[in-house]
C-alpha positions as protocol buffer text, in pm:
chain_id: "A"
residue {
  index: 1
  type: UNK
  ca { x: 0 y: 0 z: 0 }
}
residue {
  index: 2
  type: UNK
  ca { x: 117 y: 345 z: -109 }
}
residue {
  index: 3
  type: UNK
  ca { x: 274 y: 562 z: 205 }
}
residue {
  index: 4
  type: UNK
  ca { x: 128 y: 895 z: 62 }
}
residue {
  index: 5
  type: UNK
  ca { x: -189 y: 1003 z: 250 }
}
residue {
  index: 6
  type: UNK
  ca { x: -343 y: 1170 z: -43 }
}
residue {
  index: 7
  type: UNK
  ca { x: -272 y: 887 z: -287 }
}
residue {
  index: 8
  type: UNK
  ca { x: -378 y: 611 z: -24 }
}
residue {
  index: 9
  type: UNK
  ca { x: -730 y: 858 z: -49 }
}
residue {
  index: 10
  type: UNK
  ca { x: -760 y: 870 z: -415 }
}
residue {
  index: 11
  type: UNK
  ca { x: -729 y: 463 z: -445 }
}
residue {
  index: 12
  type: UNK
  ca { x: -996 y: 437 z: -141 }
}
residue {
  index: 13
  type: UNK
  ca { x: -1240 y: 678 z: -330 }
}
residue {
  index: 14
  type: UNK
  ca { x: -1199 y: 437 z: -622 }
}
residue {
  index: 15
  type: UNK
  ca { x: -1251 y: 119 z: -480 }
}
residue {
  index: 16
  type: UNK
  ca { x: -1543 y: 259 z: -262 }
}
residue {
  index: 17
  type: UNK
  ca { x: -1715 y: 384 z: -635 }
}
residue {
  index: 18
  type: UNK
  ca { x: -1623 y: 33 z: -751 }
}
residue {
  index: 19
  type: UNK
  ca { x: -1809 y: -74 z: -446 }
}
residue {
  index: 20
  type: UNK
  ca { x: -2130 y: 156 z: -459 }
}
residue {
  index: 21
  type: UNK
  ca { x: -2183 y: 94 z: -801 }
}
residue {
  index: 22
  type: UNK
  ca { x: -2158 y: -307 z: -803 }
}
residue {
  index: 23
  type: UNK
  ca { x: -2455 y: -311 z: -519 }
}
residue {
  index: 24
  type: UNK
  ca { x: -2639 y: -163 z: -761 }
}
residue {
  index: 25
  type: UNK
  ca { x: -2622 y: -465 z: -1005 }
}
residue {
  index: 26
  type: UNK
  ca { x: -2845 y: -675 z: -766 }
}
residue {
  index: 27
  type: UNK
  ca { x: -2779 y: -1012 z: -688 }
}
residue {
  index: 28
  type: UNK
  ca { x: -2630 y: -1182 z: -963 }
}
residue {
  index: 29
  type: UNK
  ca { x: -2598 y: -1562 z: -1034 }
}
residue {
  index: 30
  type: UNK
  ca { x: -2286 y: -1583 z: -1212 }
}
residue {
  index: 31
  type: UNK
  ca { x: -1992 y: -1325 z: -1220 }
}
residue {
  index: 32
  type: UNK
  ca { x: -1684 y: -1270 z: -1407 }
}
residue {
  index: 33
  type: UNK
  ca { x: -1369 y: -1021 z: -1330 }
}
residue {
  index: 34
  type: UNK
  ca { x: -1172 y: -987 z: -1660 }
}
residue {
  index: 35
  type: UNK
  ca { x: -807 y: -884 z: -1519 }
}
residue {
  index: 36
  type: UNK
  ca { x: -762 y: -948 z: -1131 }
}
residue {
  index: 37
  type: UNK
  ca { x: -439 y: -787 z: -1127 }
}
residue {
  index: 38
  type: UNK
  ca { x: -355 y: -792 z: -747 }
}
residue {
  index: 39
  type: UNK
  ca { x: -737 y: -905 z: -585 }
}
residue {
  index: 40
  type: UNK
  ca { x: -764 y: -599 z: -444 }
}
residue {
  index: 41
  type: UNK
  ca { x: -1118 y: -547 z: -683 }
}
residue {
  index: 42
  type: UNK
  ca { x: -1145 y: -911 z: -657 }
}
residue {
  index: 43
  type: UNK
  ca { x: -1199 y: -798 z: -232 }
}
residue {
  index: 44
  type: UNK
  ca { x: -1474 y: -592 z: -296 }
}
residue {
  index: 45
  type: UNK
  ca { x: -1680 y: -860 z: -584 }
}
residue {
  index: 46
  type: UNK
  ca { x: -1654 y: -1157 z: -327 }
}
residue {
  index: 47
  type: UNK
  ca { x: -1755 y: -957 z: -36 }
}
residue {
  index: 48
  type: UNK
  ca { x: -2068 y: -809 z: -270 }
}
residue {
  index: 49
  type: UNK
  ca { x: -2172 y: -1113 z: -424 }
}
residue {
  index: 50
  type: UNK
  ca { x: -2117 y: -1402 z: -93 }
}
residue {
  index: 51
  type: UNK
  ca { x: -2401 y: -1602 z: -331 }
}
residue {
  index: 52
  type: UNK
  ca { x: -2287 y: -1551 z: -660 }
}
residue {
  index: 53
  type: UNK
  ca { x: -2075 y: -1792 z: -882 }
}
residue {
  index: 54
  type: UNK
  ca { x: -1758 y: -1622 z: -929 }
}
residue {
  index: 55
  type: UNK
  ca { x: -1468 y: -1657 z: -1210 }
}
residue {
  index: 56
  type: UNK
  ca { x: -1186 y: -1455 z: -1135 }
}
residue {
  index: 57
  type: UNK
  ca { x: -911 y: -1420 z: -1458 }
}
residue {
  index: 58
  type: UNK
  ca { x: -579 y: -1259 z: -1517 }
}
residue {
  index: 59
  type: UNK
  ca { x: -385 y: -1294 z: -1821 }
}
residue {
  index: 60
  type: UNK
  ca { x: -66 y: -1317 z: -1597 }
}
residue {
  index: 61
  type: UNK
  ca { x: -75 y: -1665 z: -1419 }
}
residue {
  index: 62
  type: UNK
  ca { x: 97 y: -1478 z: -1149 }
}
residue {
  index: 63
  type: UNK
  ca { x: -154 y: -1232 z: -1070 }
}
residue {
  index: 64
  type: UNK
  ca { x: -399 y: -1536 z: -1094 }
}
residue {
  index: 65
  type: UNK
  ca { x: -201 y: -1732 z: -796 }
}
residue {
  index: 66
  type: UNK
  ca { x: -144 y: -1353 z: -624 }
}
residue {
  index: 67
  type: UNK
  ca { x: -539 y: -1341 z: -605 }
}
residue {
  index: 68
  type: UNK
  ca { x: -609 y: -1695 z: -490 }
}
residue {
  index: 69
  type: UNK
  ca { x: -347 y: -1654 z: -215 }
}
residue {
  index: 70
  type: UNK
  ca { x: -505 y: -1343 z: -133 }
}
residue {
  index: 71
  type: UNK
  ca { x: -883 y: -1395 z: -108 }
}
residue {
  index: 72
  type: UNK
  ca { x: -1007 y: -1715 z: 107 }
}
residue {
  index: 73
  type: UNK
  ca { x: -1087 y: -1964 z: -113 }
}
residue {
  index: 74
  type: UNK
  ca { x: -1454 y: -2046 z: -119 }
}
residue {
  index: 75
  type: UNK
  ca { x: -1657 y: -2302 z: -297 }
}
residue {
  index: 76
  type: UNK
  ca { x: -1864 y: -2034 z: -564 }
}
residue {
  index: 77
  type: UNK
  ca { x: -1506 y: -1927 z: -727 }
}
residue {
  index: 78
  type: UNK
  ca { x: -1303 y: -2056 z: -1000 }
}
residue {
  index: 79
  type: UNK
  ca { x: -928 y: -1857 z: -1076 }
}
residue {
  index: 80
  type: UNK
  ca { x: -876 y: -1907 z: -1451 }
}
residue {
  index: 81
  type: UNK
  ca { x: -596 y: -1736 z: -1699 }
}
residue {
  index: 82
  type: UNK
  ca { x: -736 y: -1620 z: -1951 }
}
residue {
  index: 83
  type: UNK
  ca { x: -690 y: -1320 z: -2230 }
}
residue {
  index: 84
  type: UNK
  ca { x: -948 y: -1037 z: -2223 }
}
residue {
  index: 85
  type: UNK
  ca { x: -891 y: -1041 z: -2598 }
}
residue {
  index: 86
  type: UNK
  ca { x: -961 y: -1422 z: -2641 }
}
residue {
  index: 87
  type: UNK
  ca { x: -1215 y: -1489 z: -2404 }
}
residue {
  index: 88
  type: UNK
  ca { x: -1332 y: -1866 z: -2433 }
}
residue {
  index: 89
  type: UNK
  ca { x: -1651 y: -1864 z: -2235 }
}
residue {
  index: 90
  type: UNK
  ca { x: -1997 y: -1959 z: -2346 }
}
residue {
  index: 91
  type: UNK
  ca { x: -2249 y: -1679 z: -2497 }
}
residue {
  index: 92
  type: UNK
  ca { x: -2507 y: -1526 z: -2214 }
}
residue {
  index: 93
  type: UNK
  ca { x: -2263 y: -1708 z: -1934 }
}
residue {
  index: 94
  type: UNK
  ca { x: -2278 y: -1441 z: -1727 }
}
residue {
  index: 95
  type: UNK
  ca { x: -2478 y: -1179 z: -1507 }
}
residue {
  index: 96
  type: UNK
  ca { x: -2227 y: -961 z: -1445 }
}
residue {
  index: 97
  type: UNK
  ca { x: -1913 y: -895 z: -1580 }
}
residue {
  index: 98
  type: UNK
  ca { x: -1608 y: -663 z: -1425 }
}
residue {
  index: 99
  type: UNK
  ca { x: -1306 y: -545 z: -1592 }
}
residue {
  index: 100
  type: UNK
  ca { x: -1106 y: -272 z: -1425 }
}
residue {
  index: 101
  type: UNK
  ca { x: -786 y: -105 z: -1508 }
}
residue {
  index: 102
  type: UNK
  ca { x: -762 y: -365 z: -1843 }
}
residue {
  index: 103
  type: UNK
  ca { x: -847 y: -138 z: -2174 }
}
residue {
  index: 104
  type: UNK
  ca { x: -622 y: 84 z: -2152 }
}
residue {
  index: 105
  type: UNK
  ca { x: -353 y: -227 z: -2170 }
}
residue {
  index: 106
  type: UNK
  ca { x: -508 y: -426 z: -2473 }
}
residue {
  index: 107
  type: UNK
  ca { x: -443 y: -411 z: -2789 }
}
residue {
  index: 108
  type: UNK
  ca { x: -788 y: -422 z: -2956 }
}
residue {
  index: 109
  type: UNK
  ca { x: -1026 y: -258 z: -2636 }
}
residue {
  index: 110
  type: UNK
  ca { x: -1366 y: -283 z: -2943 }
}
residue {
  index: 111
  type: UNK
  ca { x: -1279 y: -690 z: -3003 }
}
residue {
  index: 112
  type: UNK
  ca { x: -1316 y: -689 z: -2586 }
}
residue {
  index: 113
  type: UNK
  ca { x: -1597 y: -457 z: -2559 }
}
residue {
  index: 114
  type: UNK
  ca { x: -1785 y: -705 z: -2814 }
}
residue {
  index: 115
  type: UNK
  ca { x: -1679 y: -1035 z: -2613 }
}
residue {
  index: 116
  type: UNK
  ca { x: -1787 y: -883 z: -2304 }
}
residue {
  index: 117
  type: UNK
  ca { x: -2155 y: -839 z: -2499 }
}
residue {
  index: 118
  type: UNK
  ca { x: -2147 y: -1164 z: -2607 }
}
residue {
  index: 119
  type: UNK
  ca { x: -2039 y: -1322 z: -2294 }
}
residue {
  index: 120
  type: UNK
  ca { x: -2293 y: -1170 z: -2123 }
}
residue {
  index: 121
  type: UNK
  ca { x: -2698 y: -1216 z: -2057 }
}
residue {
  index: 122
  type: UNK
  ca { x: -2932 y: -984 z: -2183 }
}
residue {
  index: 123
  type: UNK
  ca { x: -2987 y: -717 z: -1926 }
}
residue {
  index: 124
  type: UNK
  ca { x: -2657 y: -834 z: -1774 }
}
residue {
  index: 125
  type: UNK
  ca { x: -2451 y: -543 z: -1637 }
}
residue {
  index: 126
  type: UNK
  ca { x: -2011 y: -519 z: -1692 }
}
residue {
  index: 127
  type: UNK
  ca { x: -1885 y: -233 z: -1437 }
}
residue {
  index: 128
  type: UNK
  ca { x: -1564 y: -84 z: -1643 }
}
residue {
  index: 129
  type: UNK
  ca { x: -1274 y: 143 z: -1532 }
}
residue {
  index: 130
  type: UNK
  ca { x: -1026 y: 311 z: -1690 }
}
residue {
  index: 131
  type: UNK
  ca { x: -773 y: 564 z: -1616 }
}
residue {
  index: 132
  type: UNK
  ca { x: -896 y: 930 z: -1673 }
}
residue {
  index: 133
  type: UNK
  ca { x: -709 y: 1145 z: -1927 }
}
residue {
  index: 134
  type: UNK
  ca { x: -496 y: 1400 z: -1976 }
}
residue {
  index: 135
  type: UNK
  ca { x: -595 y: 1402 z: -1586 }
}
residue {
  index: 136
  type: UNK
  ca { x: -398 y: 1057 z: -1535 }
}
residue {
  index: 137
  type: UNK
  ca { x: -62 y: 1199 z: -1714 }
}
residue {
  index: 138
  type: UNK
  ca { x: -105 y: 1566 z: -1549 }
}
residue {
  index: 139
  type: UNK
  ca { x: -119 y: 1397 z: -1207 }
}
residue {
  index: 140
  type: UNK
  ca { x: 194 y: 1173 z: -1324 }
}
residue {
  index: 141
  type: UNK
  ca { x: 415 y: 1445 z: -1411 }
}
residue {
  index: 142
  type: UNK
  ca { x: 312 y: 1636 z: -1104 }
}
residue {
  index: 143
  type: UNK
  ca { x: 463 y: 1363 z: -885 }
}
residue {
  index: 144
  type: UNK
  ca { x: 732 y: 1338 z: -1123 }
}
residue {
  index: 145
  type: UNK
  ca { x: 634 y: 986 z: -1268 }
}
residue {
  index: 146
  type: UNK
  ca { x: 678 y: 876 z: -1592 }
}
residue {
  index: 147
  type: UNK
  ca { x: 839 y: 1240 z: -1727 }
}
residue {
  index: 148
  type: UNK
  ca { x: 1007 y: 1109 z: -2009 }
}
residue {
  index: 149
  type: UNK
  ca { x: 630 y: 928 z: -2110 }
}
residue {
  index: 150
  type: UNK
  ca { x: 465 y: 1269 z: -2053 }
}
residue {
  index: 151
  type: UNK
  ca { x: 333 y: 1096 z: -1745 }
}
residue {
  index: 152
  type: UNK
  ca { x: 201 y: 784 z: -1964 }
}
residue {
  index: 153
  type: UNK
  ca { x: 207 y: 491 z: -1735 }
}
residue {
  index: 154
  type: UNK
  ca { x: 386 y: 206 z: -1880 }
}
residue {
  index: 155
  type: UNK
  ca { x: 133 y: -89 z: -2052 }
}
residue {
  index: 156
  type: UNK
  ca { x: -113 y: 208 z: -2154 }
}
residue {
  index: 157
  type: UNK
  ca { x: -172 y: 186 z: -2498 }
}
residue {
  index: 158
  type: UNK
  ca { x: -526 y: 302 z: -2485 }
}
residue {
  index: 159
  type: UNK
  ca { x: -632 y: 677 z: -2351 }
}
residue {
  index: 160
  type: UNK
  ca { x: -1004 y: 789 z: -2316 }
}
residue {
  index: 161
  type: UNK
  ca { x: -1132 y: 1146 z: -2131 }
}
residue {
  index: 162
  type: UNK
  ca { x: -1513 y: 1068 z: -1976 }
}
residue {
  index: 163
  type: UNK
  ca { x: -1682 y: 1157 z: -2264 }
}
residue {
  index: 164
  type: UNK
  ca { x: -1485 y: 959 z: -2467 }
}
residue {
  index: 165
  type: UNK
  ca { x: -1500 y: 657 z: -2272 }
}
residue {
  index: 166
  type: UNK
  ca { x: -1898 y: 733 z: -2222 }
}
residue {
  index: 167
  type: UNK
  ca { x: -1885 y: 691 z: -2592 }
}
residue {
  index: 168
  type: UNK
  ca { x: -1712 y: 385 z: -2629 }
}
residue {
  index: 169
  type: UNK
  ca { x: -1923 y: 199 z: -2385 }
}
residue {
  index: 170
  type: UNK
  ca { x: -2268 y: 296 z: -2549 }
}
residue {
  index: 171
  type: UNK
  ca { x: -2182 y: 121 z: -2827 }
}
residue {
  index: 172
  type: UNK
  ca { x: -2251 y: -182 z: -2747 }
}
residue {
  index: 173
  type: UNK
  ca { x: -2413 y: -57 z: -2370 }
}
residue {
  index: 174
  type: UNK
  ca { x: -2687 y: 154 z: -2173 }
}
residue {
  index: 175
  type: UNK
  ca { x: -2465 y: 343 z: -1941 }
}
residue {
  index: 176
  type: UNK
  ca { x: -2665 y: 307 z: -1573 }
}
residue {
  index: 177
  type: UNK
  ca { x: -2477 y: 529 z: -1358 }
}
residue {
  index: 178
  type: UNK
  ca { x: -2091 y: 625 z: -1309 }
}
residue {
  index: 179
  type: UNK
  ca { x: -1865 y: 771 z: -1078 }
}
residue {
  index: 180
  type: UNK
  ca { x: -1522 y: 980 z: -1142 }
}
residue {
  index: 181
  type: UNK
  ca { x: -1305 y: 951 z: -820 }
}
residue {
  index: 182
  type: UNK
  ca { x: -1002 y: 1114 z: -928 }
}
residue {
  index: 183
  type: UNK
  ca { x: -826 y: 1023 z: -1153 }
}
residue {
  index: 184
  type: UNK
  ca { x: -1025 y: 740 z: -1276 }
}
residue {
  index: 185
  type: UNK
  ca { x: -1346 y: 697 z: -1491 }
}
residue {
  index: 186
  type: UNK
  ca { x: -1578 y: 433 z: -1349 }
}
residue {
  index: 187
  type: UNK
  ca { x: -1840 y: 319 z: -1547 }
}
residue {
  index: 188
  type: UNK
  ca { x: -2202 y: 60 z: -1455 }
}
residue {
  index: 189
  type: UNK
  ca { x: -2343 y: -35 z: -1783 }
}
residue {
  index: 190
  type: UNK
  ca { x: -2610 y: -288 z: -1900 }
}
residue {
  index: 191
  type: UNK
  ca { x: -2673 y: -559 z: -2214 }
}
residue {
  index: 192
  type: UNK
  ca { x: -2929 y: -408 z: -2407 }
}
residue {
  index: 193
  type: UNK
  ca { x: -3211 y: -689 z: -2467 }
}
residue {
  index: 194
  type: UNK
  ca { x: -3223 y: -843 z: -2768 }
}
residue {
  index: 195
  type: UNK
  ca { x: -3560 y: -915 z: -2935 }
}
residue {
  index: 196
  type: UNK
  ca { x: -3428 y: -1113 z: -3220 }
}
């Protein structure tokens, strides 16, 4: 955990909109987390969903065995690795669907943004986040991070302000509600259903 006060704040406002905004998804059967990274998101999905099936994924096998060391094991979860670009799960599998902090590391973020759709039941929701820009690099160089980037975080190949990630989402999504902790965009959306 970060020593700064102020940075230790900003990651606590964005798990706590991560939080807010996943009780608003109900109580979903079956849930996926594209990108675990660390379990720290993982923390707040199995404490929101105790009666949910849960399939945590990381495209790092590391991160995967990070995770299961960190959260207690319980009988709803599976750890898989998997690739947020290659996803290899059934159509309408899921309920729910979160990928944080992942887009703005793949290569192709509209081939994911389609799996995700596909992956997912109608009137299913997928809670995104991204990092918020120019705000991200401004706040990089400020703490003198990154300078010779011009504050770009290395892995970030993909850079969206709100209203460009607002945009991105609706196409394939209803946005339900948001939140912008700085410096992050934080996004609930939902399946539209299909009356084909």
């Amino acid at each position: 955990m970060n020593n700064n006060p102020l940075a230790r704040l900003l990651v606590q406002n964005f798990f706590s909109g991560i939080a807010e905004l996943l009780q608003r998804t109900g109580r979903p059967g079956n849930v996926l987390e594209i990108g675990c990274g660390e379990g720290h998101v993982t923390d707040i999905i199995t404490g929101t969903f105790t009666q949910s099936s849960i399939v945590i994924t990381d495209i790092a096998e590391k991160m995967v065995e990070i995770t299961k060391t960190r959260i207690n094991k319980q009988e709803n979860m599976q750890y898989r690795v998997a690739d947020a670009e290659n996803l290899s799960f059934n159509s309408s599998s899921f309920d729910c669907i979160v990928i944080c902090e992942v887009l703005e590391h793949v290569q192709d973020p509209y081939k994911v943004l389609s799996q995700i759709h596909d992956i997912l039941h109608d009137g299913g929701y997928v809670l995104f986040s991204v990092p918020r820009e120019p705000l991200w690099r401004i706040l990089n160089v400020i703490r003198l991070k990154y300078i010779k980037r011009l504050g770009n975080t290395f892995g970030h190949i993909n850079h969206w302000s709100r209203k460009g990630f607002f945009l991105f989402v609706e196409e394939k999504f209803d946005i339900i509600d948001y939140r912008l902790p700085l410096p992050w965009t934080i996004v609930l959306a939902r399946k539209r259903n299909s009356f084909s």
